[in-house]
N, C-alpha and C positions, 0 to 999 in steps of 0.2 A: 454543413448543418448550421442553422440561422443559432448566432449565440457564441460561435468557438469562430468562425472563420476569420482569419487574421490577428486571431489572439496569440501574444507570446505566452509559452506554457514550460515550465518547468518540471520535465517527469523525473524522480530519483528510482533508483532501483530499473530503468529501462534495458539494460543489456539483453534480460532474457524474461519469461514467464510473462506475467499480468501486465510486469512495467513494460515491455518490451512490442506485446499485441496492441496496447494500449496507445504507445509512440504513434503505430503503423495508422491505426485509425483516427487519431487526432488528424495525423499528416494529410489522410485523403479527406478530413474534412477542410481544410487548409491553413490548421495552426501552422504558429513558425515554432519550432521546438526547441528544447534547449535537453541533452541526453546527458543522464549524469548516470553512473555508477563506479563501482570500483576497478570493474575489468575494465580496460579502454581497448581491449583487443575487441571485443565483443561488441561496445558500442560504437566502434570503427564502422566494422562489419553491417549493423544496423542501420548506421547511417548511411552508409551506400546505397543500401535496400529502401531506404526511404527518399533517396537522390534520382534515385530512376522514375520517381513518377513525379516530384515536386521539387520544392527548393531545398537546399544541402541544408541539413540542420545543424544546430552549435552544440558540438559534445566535450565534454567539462569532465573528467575522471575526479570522483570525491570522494569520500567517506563521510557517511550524515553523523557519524556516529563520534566528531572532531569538530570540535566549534568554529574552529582556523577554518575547515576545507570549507564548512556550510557558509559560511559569510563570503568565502572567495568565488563560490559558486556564484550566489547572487551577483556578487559585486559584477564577474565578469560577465552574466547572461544580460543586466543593465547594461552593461555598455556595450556589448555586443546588437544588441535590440532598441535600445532607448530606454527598453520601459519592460513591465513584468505585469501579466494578467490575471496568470495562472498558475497555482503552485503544486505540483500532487505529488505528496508525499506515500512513496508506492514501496521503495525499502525494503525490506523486511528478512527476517531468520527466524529459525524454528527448531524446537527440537521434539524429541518422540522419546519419551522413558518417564517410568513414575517417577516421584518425589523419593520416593525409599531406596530407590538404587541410584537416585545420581549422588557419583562419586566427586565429582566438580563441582561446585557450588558457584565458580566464577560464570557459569552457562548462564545463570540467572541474571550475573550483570548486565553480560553481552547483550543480550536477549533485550532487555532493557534498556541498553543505550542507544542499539538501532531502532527498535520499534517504538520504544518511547520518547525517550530523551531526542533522538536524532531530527525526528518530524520538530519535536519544540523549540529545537535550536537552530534551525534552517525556517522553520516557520516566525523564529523572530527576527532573523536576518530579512527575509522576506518581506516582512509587513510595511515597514515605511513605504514602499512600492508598491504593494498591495493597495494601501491605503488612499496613494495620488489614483491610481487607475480606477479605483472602488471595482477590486476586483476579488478573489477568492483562491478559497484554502481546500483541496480536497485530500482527505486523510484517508487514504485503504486500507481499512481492517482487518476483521475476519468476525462473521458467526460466535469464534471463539471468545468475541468481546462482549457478547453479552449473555453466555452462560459458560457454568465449566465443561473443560473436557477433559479426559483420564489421560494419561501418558501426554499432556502439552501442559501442562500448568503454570510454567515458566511464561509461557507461551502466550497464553489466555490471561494470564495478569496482566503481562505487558499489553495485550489489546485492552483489556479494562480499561489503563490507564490511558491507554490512546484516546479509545470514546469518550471517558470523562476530562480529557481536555480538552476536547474540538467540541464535544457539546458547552462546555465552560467559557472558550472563547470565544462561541459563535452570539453568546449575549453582551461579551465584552463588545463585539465587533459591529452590533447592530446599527448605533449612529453614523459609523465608519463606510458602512453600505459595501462591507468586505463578506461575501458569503463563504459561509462552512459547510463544505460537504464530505458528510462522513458514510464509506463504500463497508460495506460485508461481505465478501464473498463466502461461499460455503468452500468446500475444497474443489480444487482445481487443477489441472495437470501442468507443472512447474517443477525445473530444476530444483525449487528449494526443497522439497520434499528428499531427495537425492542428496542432500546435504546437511539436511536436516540433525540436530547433534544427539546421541546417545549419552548414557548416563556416566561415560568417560570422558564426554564433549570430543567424541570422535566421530567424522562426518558418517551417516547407515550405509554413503553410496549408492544404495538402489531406494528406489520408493518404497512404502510400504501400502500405498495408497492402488487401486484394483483400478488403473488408469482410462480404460475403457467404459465405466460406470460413472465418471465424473465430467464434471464441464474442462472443456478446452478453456486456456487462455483468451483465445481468439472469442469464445462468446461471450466470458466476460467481458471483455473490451467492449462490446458492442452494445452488451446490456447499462453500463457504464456511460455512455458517450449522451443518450440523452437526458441524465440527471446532472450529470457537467453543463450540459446547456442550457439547461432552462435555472442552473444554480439552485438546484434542490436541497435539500436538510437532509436526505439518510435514503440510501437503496441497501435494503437488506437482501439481493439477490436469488438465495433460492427459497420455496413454497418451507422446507424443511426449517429454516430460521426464521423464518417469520412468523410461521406456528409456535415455534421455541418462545420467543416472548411469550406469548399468552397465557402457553401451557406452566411455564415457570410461575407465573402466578396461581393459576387454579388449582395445578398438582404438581409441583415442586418434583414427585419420586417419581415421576412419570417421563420428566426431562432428562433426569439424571440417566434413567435406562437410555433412550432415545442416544445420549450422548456415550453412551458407553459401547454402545449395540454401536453406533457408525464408527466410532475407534476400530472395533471388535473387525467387526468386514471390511474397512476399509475403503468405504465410499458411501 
């Protein structure tokens, strides 16, 4: 795909789900990749799957959510590569319970250090190299970033704060010629759902999400890969969050049901 091929790319969170399909289709478009998460068993695994049709990619086990790992990341995909084009901060954790029954309160840190903090702080390890290549930053959301939802609210703040930082630095970054592209996916079929933390910060183990009424990973990726290329400003993925903005304006109680009702069923 004109735009990505021969680009180095740094996906976080690739072992499995979004981060993971995403790898796959960068690779047949011919990035060189650089795999980070925290299982390295899994990104092993990946990388082999991605070795049988192209070049063996550079896997880096990290935590975004540790400023030490996030800098050593970069440091070693630089020199691994030369240089750094692409950075997509893909990460992420989630949890499933109101506010009135979580019994942990530390859930909300968590929550916050990988989906907020983590992309910030590997995102500014990043930039000096961003900056030489005048390359770009894409940050994966969720839907959940730009309205609430019932039982994620830990969840859906921390993407607030996501979007209002990647919109915030894509004006810092404007002279820099570093693009910001910020993803929303709606829900998706992904281990993280399956780990998702309860109001003891104990993983649910099973989905709660009606898997077969939702987007695979795999189309994400796909719907993703041409706003990575042409370095777009914002794919809000499905028809259902895209109506969310508007209606959030005109009828506020209207949204709120909309968001309640897809908790409720589960996709």
């Amino acid at each position: 795909m004109d735009g990505l091929t021969g680009k180095v790319v740094i996906v976080t969170g690739a072992s499995e789900g979004i981060g993971r399909a995403l790898a796959l289709a960068l690779s047949k478009v011919g990035c060189k990749l650089v795999l980070s998460a925290r299982n390295e068993t899994r990104l092993a695994s990946l990388a082999l799957e991605i070795a049988n049709h192209g070049p063996a990619p550079f896997v880096f086990a990290a935590d975004v959510g540790v400023p030490a790992e996030c800098e050593a990341l970069v440091k070693a995909a630089v020199a691994h590569y030369g240089k750094l084009d692409i950075l997509v901060n893909n990460a992420g954790m989630t949890m499933w319970s109101r506010f009135d029954q979580l019994s942990q309160l530390s859930i909300l840190d968590d929550i916050m250090r990988v989906n907020y903090l983590g992309p910030a702080y590997l995102t500014h390890a990043a930039l000096p190299h961003l900056k030489q290549t005048q390359g770009q930053v894409v940050a994966v959301a969720s839907v959940a970033g730009l309205t609430g939802v019932p039982a994620r609210s830990g969840y859906a703040a921390s993407k607030h704060a996501l979007i209002g930082f990647f919109d915030s630095l894509r004006i810092e970054l404007a002279d820099d010629d570093v693009a910001v592209t910020v993803i929303c996916p709606d829900f998706v079929v992904t281990q993280t759902h399956k780990r998702a933390l309860d109001g003891n910060g104990k993983p649910l183990g099973e989905t709660p999400m009606k898997e077969s009424k939702i987007q695979t990973a795999e189309q994400c990726a796909e719907m993703m890969l041409p706003v990575i290329a042409r370095r777009g400003r914002q794919l809000i993925i499905s028809m259902r969050g895209k109506m969310a903005r508007w209606i959030k304006l005109i009828a506020p109680g209207l949204i709120d049901k909309i968001a309640r009702k897809a908790i409720a069923s589960g996709h």
